[in-house]
C-alpha positions as CSV (number, residue, x, y, z in Angstrom):
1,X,-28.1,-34.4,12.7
2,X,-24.4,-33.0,12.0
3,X,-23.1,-31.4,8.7
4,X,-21.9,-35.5,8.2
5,X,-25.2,-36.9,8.1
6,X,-26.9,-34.2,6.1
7,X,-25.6,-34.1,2.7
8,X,-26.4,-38.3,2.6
9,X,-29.5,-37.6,3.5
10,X,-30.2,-35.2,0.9
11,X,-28.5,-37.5,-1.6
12,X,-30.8,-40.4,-0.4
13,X,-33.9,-38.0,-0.7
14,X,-32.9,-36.9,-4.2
15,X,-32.5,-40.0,-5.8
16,X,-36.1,-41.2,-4.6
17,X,-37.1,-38.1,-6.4
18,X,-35.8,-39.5,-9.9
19,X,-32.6,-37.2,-9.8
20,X,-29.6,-39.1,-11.4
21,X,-27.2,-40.8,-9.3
22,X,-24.4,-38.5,-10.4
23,X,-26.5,-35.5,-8.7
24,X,-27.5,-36.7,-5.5
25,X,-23.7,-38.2,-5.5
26,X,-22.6,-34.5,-5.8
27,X,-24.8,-33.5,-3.1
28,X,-24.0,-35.9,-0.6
29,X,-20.0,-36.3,-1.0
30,X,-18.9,-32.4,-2.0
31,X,-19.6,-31.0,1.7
32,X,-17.8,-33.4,3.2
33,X,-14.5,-32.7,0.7
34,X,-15.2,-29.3,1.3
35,X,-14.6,-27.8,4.9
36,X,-15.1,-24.5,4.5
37,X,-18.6,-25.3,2.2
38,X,-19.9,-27.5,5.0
39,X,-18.9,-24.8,7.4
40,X,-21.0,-21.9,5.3
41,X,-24.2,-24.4,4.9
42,X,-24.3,-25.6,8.5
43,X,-22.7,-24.1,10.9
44,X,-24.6,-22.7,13.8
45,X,-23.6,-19.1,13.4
46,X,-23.3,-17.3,10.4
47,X,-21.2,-13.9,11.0
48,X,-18.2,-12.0,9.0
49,X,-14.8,-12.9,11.0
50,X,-14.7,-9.0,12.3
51,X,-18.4,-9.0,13.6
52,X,-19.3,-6.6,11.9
53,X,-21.0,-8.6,8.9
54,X,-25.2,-9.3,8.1
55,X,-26.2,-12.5,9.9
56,X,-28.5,-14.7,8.0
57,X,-29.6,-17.0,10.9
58,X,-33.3,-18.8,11.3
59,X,-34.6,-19.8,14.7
60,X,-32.5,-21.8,17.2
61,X,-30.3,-24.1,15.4
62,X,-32.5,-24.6,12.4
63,X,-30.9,-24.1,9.0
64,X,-32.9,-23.9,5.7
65,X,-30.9,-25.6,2.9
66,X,-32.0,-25.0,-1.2
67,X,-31.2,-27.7,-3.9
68,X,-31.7,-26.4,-7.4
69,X,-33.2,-29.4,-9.5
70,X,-33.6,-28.8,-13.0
71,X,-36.9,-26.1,-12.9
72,X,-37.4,-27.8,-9.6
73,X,-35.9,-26.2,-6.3
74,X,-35.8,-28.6,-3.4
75,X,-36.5,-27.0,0.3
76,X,-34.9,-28.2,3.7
77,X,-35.3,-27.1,7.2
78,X,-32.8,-29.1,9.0
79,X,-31.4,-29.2,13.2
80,X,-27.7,-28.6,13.6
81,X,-25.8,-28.9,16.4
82,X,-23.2,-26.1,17.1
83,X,-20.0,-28.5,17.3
84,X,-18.9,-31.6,16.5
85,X,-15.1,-33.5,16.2
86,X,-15.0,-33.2,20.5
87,X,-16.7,-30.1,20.7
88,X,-14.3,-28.5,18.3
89,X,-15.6,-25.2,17.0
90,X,-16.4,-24.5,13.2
91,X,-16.1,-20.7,13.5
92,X,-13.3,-18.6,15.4
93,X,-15.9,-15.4,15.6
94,X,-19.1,-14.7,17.9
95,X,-21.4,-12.1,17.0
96,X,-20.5,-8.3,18.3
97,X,-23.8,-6.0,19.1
98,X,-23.8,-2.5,16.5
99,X,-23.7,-0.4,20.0
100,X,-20.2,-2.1,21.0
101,X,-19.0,-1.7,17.5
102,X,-20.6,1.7,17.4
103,X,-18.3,2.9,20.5
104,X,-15.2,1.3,19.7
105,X,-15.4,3.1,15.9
106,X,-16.1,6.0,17.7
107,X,-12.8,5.3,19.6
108,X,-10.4,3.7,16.9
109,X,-12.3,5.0,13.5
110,X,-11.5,2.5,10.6
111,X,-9.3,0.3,12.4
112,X,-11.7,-1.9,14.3
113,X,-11.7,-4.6,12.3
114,X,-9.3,-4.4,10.0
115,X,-6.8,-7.7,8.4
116,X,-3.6,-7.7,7.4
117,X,0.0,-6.2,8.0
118,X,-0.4,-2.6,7.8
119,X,-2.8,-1.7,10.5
120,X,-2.0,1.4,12.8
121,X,-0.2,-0.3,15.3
122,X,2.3,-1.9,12.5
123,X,2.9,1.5,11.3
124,X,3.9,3.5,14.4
125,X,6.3,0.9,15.5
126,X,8.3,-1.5,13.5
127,X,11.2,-1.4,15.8
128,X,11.5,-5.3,15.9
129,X,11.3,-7.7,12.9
130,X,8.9,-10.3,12.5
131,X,11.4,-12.8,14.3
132,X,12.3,-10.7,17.0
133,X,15.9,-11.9,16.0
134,X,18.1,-10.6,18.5
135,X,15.3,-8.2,20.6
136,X,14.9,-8.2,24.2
137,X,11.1,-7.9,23.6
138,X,9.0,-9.0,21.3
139,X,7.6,-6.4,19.0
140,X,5.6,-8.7,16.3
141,X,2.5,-7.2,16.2
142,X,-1.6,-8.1,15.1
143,X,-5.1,-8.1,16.5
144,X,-7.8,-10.0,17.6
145,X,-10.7,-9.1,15.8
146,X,-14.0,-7.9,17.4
147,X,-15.6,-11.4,16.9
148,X,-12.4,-13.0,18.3
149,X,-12.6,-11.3,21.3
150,X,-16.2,-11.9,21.7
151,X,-15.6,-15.6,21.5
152,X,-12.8,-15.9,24.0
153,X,-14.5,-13.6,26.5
154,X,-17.4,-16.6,26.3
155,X,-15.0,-19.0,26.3
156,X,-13.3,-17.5,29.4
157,X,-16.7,-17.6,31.4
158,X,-16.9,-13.8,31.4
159,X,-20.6,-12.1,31.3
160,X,-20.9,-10.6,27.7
161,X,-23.4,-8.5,25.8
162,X,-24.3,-11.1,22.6
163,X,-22.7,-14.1,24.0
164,X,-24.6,-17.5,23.8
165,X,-25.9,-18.1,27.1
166,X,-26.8,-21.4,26.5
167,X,-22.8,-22.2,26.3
168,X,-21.5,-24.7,28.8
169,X,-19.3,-22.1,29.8
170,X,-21.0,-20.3,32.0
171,X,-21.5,-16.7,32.4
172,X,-19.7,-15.6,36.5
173,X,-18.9,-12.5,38.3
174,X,-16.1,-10.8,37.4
175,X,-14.3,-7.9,38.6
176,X,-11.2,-7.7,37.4
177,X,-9.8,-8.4,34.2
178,X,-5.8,-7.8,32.9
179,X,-5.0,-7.8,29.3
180,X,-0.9,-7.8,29.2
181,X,0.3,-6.4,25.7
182,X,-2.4,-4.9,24.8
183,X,-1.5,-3.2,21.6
184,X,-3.6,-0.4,20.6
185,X,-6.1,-1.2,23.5
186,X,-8.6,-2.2,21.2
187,X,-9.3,-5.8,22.5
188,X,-9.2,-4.4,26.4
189,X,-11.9,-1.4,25.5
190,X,-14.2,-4.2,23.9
191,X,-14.1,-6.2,27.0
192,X,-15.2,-2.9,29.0
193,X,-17.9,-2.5,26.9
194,X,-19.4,-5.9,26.0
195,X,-18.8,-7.2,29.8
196,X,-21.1,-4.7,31.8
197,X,-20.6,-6.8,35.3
198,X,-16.8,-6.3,35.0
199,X,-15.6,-3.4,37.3
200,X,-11.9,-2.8,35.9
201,X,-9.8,-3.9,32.9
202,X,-6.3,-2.9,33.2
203,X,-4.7,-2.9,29.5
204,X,-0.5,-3.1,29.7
205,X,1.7,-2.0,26.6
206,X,5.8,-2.0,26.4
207,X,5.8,-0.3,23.1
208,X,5.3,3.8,23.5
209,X,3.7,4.8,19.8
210,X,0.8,2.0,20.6
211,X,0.7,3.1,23.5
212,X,-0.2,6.8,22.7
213,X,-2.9,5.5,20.0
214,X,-4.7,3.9,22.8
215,X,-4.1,6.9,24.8
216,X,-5.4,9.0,21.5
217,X,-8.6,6.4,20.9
218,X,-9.6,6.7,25.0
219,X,-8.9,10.9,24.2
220,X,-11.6,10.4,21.0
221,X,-14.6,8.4,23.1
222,X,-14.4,10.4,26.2
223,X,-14.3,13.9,23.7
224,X,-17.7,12.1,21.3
225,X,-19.4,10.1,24.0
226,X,-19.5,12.0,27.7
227,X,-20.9,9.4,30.1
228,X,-16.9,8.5,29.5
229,X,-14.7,10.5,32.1
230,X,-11.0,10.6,31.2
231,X,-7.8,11.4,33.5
232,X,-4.3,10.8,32.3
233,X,-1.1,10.7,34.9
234,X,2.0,12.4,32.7
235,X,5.5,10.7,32.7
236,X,8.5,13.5,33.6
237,X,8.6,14.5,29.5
238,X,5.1,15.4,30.1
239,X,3.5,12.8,27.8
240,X,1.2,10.2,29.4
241,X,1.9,6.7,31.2
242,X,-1.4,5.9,32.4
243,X,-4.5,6.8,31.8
244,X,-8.2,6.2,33.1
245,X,-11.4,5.8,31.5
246,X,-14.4,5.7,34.0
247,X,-17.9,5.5,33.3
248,X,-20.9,5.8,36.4
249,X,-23.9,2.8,36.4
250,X,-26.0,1.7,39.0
251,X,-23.9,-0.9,40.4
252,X,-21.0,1.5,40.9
253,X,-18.1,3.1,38.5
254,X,-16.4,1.3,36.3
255,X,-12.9,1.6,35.0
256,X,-10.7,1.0,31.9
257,X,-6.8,1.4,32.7
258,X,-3.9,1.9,30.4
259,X,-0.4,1.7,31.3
260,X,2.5,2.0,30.1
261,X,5.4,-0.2,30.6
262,X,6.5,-3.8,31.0
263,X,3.9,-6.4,32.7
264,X,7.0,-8.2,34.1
265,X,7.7,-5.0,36.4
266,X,5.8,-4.7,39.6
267,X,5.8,-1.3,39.4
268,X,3.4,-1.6,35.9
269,X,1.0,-4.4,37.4
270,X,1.7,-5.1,41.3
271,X,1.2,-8.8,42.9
272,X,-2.1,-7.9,44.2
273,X,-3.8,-7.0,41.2
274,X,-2.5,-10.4,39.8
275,X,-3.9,-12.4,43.2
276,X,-7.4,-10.5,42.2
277,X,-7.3,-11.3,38.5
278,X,-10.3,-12.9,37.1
279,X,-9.0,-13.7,34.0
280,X,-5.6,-12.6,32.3
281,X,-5.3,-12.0,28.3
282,X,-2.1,-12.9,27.2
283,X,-1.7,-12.0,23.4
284,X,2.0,-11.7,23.3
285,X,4.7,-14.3,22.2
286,X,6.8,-15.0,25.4
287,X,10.8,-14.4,25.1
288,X,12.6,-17.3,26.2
289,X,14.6,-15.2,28.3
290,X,11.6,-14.0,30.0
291,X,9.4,-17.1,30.9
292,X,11.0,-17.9,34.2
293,X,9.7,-14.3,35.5
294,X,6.2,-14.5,33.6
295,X,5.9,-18.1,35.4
296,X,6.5,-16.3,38.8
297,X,3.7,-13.8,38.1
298,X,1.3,-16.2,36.8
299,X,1.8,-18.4,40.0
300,X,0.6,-15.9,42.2
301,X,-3.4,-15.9,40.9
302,X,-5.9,-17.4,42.7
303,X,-7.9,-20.1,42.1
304,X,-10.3,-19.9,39.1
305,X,-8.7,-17.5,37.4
306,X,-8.7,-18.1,33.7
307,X,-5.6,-17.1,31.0
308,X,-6.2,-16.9,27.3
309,X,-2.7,-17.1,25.8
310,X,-1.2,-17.3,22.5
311,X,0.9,-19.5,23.5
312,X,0.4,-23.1,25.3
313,X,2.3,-22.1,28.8
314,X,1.7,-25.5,29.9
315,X,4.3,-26.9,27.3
316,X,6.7,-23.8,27.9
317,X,6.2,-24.1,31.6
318,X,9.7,-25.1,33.8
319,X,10.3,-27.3,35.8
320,X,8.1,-26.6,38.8
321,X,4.6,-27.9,38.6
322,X,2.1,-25.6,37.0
323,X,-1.2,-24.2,38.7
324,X,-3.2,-24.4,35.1
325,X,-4.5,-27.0,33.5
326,X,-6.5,-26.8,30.2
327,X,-9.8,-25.0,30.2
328,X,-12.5,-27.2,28.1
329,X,-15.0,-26.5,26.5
330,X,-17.5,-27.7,28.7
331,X,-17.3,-29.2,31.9
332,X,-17.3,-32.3,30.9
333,X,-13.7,-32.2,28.4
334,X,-12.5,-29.6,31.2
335,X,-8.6,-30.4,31.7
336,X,-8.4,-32.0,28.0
337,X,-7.7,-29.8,25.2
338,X,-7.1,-26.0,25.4
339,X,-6.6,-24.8,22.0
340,X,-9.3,-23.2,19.8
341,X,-9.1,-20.8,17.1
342,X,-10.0,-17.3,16.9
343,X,-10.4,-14.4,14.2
344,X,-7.2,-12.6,13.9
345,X,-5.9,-9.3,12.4
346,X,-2.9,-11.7,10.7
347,X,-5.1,-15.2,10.1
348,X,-6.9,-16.8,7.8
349,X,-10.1,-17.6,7.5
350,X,-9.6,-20.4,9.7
351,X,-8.4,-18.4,12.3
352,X,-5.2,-18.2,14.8
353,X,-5.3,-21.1,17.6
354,X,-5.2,-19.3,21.1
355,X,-5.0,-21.4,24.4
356,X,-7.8,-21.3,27.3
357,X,-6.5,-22.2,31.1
358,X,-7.8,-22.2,34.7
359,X,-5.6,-22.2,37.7
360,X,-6.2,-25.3,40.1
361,X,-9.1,-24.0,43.2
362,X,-6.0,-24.9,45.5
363,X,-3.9,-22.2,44.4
């Protein structure tokens, strides 16, 4: 069944039950006039947009669905699939676990999971307007939210604590993952901690004051939490441009890696640590004036690695043919459509569509 073929059902039961037409008409046509109804009564997942929300979930992909009939209430227990519409997703969030959330509060207090246009890293730099009219990089800031990053990290293939591991995108080794324009770090510090098999996440900012909050939040877990080892490498004025959070397991140490600076510069992210990227967050919107040099960096990964981008760089892509091609949903739509949406600081309920690609095994 799909969230389609329910609601006639129901109608068609209802009316066998004596119920007048009117009702069971009401039941079968107003989930299918209403998207985000049929999306709360059937969807596979049931989770608040910053993953942070109750679930109310039964087994599998079984849904219980109540009909109040007079003094009568009607019981359902129904099988839903997770997508339909080409595999297009009803939710832009995937559940976070409380001990991920736990450490990134403990890092970033109140912020994790916050909406709208006043979050911390919109207050300590509003140096660029929302158009970045005349700017020679794009300031215009917002966040993925915890359960938007938890959904791309599946949707990139990447091993993750609370992930669906029944998804046709299949968990792989990773060990190195790039997030360029990080932000506050908060998005990069979730990957650390939700994808235990990744060895290194290297988060890159441009803009100083966000910058020094993610310096600040890494400062805050390694002070509350001290399996978390912290060493920062000062700039001439004394204040930091990288710094390094590492954390000891069985299979080795781990790292999370801020820097400061621009991602275009080799000196901020050298060539080899693009050739032995795994996957590449790019949250940013791309100056125009800077696409021919972000094209140049991007052709230099090897086959298989994956991008999540804001922006489709397939249709911004020049003249030279590109090593990407869309990253499906499954294997069997792979190369088809890219976009999906996510949760987002500055969204809707509806989420913000971000783009999936994989570079060509040839490259």
């Amino acid at each position: 069944y799909d969230p389609i073929t329910i609601p006639i059902y129901l109608g068609i039961v209802i009316m066998a039950l004596g119920a007048p037409p009117l009702v069971a008409h009401t039941i079968m046509f107003r989930p299918l006039l209403k998207p985000r109804l049929r999306h709360q009564l059937f969807s596979r997942r049931w989770a608040y947009l910053n993953g942070t929300g109750s679930w109310r979930r039964h087994a599998s992909n079984t849904r219980e669905v109540r009909v109040q009939l007079g003094n009568q209430t009607l019981s359902f227990k129904v099988e839903v699939g997770e997508t339909i519409n080409n595999h297009a997703s009803y939710f832009c969030a995937d559940p976070v676990e409380e001990d991920v959330l736990s450490v990134l509060k403990d890092a970033y207090g109140e912020d994790v999971g916050r909406t709208g246009h006043h979050l911390t890293g919109h207050k300590v730099d509003d140096s660029l307007g929302p158009n970045c009219a005349g700017g020679t990089i794009c300031l215009t800031y917002g966040e993925m939210l915890p359960g938007g990053v938890a959904k791309a990290l599946r949707r990139l293939g990447l091993f993750g604590r609370g992930t669906n591991t029944t998804d046709a995108t299949q968990h792989r080794p990773s060990g190195l993952v790039l997030e360029l324009g990080m932000g506050t770090g908060m998005a990069a510090m979730q990957t650390f901690l939700q994808c235990p098999n990744i060895s290194h996440v290297i988060g890159v900012e441009y803009s100083r004051p966000r910058f020094d909050v993610a310096v600040a939040a890494l400062q805050a877990l390694s002070s509350r939490r001290p399996e978390f080892q912290l060493s920062l490498q000062p700039c001439s004025d004394g204040r930091p441009k990288r710094c390094l959070l590492e954390t000891d397991t069985t299979a080795g140490t781990r790292r999370l890696e801020f820097r400061l600076g621009s991602f275009l510069s080799d000196e901020v992210v050298c060539d080899s640590e693009f050739r032995r990227a795994d996957a590449i967050f790019l949250q940013v919107v791309l100056p125009e004036h800077a696409r021919p040099r972000i094209q140049e960096r991007l052709c230099s990964v090897k086959g298989g690695c994956r991008i999540f981008s804001l922006a489709d760089i397939l249709s911004l892509w020049g003249s030279s043919p590109s090593p990407f091609k869309p990253l499906g949903h499954s294997e069997a739509d792979e190369g088809q459509e890219s976009k999906d949406v996510y949760a987002a600081s500055w969204g809707t309920s509806e989420g913000i569509i971000f783009h999936t690609f994989i570079a060509h095994p040839e490259c």
